[in-house]
SEZABA-488715 format. One record per atom (N, C-alpha, C, CB): chain; residue number from 1; atom name; x, y, z. Coordinates in Angstrom, 1 decimal. Glycine has a CB too. Layout:
<recs>
+--------+-----+-------+--------+--------+--------+
| cadena | num | atomo |      u |      v |      w |
+--------+-----+-------+--------+--------+--------+
|      A | NUM |    CA |      X |      Y |      Z |
...
+--------+-----+-------+--------+--------+--------+
</recs>
This chain:
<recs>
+--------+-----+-------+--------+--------+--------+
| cadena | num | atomo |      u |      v |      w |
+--------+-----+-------+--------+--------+--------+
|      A |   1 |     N |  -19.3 |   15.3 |  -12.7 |
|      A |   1 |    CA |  -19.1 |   14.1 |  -13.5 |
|      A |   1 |     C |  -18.3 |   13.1 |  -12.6 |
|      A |   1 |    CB |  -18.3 |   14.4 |  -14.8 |
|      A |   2 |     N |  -17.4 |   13.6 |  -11.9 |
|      A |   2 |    CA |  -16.1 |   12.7 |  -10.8 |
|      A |   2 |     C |  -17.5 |   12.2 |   -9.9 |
|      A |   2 |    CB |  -14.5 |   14.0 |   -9.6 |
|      A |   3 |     N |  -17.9 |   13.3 |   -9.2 |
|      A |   3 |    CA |  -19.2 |   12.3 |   -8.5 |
|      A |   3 |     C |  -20.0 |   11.9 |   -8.7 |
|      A |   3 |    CB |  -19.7 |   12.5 |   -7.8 |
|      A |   4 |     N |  -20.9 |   11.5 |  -10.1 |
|      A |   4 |    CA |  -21.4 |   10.9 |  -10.8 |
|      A |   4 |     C |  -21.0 |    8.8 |  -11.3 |
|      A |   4 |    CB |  -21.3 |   12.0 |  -11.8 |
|      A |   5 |     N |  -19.4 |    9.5 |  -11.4 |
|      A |   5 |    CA |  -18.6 |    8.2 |  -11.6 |
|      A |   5 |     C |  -18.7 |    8.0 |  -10.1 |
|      A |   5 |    CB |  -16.9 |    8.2 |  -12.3 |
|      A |   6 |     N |  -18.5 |    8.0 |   -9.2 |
|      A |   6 |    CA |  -18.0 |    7.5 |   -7.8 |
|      A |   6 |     C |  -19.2 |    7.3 |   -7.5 |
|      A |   6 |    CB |  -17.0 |    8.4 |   -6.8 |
|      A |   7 |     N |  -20.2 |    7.8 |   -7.4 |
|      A |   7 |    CA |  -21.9 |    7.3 |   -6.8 |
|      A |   7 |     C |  -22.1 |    5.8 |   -7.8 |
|      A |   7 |    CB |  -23.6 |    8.8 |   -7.4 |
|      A |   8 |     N |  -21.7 |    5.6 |   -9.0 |
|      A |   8 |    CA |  -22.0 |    4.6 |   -9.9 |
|      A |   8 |     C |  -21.3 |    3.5 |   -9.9 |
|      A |   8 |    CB |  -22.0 |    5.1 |  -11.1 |
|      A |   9 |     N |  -20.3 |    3.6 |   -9.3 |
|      A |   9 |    CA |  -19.0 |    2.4 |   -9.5 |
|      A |   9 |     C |  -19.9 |    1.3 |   -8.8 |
|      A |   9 |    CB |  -17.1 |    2.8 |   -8.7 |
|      A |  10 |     N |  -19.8 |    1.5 |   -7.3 |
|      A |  10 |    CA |  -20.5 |    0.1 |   -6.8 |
|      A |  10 |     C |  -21.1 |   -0.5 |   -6.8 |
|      A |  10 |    CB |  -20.8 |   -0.3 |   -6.1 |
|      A |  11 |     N |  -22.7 |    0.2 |   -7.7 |
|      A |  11 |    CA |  -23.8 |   -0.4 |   -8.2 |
|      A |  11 |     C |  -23.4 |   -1.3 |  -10.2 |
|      A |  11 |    CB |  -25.0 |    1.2 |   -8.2 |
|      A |  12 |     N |  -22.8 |   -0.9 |  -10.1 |
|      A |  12 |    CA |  -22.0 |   -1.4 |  -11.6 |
|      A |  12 |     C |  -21.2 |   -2.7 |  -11.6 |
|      A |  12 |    CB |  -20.9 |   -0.3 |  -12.0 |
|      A |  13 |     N |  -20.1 |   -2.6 |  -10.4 |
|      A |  13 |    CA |  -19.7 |   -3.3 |   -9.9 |
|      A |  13 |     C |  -20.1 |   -4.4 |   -9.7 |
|      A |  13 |    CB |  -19.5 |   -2.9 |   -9.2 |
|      A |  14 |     N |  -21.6 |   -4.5 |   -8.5 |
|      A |  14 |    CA |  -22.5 |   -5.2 |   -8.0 |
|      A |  14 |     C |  -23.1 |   -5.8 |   -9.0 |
|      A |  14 |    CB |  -23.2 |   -4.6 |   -7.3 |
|      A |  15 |     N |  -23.3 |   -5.0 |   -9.8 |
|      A |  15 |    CA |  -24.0 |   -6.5 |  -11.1 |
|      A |  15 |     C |  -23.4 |   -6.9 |  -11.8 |
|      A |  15 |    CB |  -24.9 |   -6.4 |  -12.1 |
|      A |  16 |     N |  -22.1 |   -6.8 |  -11.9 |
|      A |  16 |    CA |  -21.1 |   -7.5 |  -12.5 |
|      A |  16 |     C |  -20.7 |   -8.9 |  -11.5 |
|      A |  16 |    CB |  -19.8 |   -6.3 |  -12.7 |
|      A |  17 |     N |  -20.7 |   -8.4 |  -10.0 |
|      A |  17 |    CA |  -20.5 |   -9.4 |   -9.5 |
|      A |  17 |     C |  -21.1 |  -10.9 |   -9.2 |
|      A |  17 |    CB |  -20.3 |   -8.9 |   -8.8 |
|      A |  18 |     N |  -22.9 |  -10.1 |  -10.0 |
|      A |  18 |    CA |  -23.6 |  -10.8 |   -9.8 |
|      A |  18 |     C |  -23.6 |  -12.0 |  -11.1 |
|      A |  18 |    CB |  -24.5 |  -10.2 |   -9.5 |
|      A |  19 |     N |  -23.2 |  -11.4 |  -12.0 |
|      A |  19 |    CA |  -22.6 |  -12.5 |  -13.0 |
|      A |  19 |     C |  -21.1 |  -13.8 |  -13.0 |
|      A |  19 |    CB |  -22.3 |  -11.6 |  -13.9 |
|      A |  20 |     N |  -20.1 |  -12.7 |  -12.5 |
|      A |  20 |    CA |  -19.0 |  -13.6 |  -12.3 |
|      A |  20 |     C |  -18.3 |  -13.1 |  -10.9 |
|      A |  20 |    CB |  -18.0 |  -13.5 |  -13.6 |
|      A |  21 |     N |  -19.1 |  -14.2 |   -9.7 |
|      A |  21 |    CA |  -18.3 |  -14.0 |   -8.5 |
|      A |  21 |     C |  -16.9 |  -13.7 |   -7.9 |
|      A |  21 |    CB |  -18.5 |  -14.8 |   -8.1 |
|      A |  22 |     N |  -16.6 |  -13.6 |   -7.4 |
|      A |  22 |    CA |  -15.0 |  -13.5 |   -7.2 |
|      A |  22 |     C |  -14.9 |  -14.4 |   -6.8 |
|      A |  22 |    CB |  -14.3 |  -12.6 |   -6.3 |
|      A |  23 |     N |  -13.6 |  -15.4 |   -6.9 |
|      A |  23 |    CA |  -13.2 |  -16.5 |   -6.8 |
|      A |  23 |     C |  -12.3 |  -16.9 |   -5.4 |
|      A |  23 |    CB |  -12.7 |  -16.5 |   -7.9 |
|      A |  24 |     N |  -12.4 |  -17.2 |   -3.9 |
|      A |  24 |    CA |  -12.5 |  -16.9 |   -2.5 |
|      A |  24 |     C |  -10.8 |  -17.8 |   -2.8 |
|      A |  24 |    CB |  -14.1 |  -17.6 |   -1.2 |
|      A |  25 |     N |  -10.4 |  -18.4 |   -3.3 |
|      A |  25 |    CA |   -8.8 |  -18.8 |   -3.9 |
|      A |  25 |     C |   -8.1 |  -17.6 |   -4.1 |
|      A |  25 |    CB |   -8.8 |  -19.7 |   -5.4 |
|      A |  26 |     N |   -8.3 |  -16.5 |   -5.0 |
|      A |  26 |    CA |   -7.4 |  -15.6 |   -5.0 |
|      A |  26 |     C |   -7.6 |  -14.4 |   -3.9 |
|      A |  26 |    CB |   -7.4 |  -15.2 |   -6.4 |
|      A |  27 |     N |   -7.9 |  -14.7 |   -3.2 |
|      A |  27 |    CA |   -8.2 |  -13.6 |   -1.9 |
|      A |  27 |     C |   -6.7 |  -13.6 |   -1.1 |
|      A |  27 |    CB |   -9.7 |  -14.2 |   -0.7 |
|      A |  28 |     N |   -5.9 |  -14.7 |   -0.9 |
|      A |  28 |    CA |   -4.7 |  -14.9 |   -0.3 |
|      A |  28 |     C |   -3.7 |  -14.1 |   -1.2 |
|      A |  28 |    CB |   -4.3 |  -16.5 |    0.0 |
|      A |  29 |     N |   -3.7 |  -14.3 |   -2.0 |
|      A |  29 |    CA |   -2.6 |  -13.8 |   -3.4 |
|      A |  29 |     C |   -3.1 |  -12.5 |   -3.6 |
|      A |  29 |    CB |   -2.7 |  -14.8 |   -5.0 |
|      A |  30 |     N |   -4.2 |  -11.8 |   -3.8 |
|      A |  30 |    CA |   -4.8 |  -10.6 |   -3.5 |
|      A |  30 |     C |   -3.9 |   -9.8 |   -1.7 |
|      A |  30 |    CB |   -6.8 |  -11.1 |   -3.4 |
|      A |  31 |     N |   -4.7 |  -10.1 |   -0.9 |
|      A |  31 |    CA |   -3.8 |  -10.0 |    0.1 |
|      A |  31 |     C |   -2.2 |  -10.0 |    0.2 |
|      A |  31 |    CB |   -4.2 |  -10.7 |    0.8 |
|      A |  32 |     N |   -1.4 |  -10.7 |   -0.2 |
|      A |  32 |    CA |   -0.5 |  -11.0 |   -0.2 |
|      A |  32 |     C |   -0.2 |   -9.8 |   -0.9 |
|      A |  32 |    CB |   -0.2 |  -12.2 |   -0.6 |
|      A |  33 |     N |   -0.3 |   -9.2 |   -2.2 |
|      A |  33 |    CA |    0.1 |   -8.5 |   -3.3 |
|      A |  33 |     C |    0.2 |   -7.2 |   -2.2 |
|      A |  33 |    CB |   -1.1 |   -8.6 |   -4.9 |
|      A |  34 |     N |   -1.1 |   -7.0 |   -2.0 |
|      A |  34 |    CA |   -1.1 |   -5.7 |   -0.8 |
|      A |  34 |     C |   -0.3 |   -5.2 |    0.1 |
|      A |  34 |    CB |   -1.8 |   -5.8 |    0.0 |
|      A |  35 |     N |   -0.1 |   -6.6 |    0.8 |
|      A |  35 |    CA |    1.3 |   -6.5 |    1.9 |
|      A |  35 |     C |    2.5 |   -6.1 |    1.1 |
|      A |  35 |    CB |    1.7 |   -8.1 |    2.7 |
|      A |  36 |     N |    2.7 |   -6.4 |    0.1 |
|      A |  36 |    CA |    3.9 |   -5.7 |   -0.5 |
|      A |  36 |     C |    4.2 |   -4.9 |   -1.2 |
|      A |  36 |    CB |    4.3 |   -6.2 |   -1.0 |
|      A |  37 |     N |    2.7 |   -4.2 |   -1.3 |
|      A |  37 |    CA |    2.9 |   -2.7 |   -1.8 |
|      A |  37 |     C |    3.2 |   -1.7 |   -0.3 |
|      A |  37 |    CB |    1.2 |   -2.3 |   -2.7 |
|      A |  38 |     N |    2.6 |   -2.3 |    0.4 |
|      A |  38 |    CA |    2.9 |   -1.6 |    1.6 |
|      A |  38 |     C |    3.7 |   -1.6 |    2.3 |
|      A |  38 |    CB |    2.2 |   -1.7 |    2.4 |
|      A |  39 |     N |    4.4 |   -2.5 |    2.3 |
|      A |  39 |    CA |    6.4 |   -2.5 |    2.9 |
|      A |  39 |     C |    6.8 |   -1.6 |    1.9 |
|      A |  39 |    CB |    7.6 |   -4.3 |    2.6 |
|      A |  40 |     N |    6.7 |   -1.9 |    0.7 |
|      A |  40 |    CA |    7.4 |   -1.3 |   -0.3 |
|      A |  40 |     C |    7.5 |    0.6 |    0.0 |
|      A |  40 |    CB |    6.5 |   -1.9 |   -1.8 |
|      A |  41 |     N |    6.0 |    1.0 |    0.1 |
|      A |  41 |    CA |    6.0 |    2.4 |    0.3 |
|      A |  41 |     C |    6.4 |    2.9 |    1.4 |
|      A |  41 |    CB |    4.9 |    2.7 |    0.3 |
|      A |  42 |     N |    6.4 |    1.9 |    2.9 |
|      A |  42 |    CA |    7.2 |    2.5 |    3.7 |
|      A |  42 |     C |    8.5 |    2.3 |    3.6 |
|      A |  42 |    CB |    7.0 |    2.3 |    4.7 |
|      A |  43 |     N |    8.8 |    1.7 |    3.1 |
|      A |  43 |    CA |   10.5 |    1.9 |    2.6 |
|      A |  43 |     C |   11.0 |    3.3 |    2.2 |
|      A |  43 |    CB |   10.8 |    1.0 |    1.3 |
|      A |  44 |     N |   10.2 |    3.5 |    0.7 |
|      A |  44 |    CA |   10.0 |    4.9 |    0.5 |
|      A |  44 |     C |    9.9 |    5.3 |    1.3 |
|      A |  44 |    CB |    9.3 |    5.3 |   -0.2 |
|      A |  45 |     N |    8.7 |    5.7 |    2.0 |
|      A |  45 |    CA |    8.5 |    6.8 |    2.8 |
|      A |  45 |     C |    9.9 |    7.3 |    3.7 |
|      A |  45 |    CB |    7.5 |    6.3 |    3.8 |
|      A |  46 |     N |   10.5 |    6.1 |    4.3 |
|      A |  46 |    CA |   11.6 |    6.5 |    5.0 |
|      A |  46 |     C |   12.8 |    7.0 |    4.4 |
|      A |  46 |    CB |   12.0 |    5.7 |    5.8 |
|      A |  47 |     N |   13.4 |    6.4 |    3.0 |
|      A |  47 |    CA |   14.1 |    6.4 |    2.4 |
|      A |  47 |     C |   14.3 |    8.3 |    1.7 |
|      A |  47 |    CB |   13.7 |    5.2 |    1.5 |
|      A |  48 |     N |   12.9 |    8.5 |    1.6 |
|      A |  48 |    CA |   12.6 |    9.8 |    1.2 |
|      A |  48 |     C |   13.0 |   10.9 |    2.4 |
|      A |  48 |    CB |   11.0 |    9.9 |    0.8 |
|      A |  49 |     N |   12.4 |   10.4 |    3.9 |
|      A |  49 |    CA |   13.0 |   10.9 |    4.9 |
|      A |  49 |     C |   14.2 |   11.6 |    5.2 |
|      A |  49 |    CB |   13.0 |   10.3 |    5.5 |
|      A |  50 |     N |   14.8 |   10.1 |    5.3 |
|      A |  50 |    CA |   16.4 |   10.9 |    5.3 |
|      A |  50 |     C |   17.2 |   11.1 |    4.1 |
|      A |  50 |    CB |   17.4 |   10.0 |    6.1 |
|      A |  51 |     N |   16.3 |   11.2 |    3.1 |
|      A |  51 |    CA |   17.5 |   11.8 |    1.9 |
|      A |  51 |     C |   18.1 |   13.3 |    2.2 |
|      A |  51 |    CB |   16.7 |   12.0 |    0.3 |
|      A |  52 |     N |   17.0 |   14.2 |    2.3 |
|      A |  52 |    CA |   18.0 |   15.5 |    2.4 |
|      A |  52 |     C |   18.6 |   15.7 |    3.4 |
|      A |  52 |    CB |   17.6 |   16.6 |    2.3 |
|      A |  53 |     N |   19.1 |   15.0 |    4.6 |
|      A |  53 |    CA |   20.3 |   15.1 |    5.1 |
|      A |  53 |     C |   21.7 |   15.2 |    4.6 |
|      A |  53 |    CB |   20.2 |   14.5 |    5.7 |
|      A |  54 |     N |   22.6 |   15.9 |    4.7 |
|      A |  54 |    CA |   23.8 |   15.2 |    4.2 |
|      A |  54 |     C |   24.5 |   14.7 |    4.9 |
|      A |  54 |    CB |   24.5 |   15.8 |    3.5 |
|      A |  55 |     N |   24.4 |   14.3 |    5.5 |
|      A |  55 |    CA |   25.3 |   13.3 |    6.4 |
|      A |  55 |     C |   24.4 |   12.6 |    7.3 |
|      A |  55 |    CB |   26.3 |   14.1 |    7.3 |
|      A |  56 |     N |   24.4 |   11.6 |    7.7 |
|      A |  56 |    CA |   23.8 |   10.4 |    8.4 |
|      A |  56 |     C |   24.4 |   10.6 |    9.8 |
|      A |  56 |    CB |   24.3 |    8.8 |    7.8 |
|      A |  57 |     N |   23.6 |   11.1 |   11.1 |
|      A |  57 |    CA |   24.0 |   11.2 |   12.2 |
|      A |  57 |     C |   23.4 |    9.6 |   12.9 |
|      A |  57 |    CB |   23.5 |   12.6 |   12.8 |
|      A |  58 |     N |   24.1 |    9.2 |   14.0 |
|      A |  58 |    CA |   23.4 |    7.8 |   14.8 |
|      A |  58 |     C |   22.2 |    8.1 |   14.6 |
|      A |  58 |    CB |   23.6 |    7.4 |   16.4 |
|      A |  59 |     N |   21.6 |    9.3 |   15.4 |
|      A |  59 |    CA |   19.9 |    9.3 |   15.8 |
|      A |  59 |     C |   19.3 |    8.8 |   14.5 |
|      A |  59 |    CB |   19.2 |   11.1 |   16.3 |
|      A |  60 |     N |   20.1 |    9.4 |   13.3 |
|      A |  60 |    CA |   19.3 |    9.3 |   12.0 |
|      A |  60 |     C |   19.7 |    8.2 |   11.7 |
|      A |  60 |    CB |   19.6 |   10.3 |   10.7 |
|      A |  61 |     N |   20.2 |    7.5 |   11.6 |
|      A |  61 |    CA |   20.8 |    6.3 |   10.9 |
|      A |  61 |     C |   19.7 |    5.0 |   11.7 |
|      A |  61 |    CB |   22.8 |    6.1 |   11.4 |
|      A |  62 |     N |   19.6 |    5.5 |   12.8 |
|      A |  62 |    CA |   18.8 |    4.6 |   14.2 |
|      A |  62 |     C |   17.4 |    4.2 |   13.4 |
|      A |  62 |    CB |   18.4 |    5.8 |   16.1 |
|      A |  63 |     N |   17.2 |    5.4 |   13.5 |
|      A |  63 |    CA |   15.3 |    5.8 |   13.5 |
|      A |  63 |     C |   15.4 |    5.5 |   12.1 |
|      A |  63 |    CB |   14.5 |    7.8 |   14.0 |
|      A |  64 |     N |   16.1 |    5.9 |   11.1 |
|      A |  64 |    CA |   15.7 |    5.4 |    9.6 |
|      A |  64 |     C |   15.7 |    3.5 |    9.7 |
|      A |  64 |    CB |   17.1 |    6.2 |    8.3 |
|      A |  65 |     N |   17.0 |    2.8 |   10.0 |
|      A |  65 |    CA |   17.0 |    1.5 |   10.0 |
|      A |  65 |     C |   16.1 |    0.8 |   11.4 |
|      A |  65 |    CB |   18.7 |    1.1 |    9.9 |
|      A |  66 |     N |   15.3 |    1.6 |   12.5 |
|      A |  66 |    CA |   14.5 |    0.5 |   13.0 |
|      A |  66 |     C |   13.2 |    1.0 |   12.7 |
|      A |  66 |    CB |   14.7 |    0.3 |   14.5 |
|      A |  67 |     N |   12.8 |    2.2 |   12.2 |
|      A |  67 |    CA |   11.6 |    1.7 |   11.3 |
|      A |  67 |     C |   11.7 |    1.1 |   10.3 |
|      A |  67 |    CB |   11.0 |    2.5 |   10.9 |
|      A |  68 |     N |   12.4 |    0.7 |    9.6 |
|      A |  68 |    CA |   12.0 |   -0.3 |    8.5 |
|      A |  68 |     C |   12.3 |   -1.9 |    9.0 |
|      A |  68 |    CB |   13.0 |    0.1 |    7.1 |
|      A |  69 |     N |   12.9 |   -1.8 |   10.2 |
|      A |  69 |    CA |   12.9 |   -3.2 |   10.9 |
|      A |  69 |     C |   11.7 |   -3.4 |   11.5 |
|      A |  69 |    CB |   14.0 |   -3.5 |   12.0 |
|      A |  70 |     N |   11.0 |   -2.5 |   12.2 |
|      A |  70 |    CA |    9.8 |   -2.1 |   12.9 |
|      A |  70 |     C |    8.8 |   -2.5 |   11.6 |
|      A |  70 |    CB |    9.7 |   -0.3 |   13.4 |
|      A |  71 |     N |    8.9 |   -2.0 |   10.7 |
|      A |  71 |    CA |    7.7 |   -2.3 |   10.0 |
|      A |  71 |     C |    7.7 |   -3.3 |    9.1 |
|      A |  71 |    CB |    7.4 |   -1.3 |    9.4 |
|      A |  72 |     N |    9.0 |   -4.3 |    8.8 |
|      A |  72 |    CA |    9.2 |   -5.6 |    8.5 |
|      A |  72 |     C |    8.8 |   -6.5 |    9.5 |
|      A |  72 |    CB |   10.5 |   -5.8 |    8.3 |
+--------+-----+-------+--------+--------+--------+
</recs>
């Protein structure tokens, strides 16, 4: 059934699109939205990193705050 739904979506899609185009104005704000789901997760990601440490050594403290400068 899962691969039934997933073979069907883009043809479905496609004739939907062919009724009401996407509108090439919200493509920036679309993009935009993305970019900030994706800072957002690596944030997490790192945040999740160094949680079970208990204590914050430099190396850790380094590598946690210049990847998230790195990836800002």
């Amino acid at each position: 059934v899962a691969l039934a739904v997933e073979l069907a979506t883009p043809l479905l899609v496609e004739l939907d699109a062919l009724d009401a185009p996407p509108h090439p104005e919200h493509l920036p704000e679309r993009l935009g939205l993305f970019v900030l789901i994706l800072l957002g997760e690596c944030v997490v990601a790192v945040m999740k990193g160094i949680e079970s440490q208990e204590t914050w050594t430099p190396a850790a403290a380094g590598s946690a705050f210049g990847s998230i400068g790195l990836l800002w």
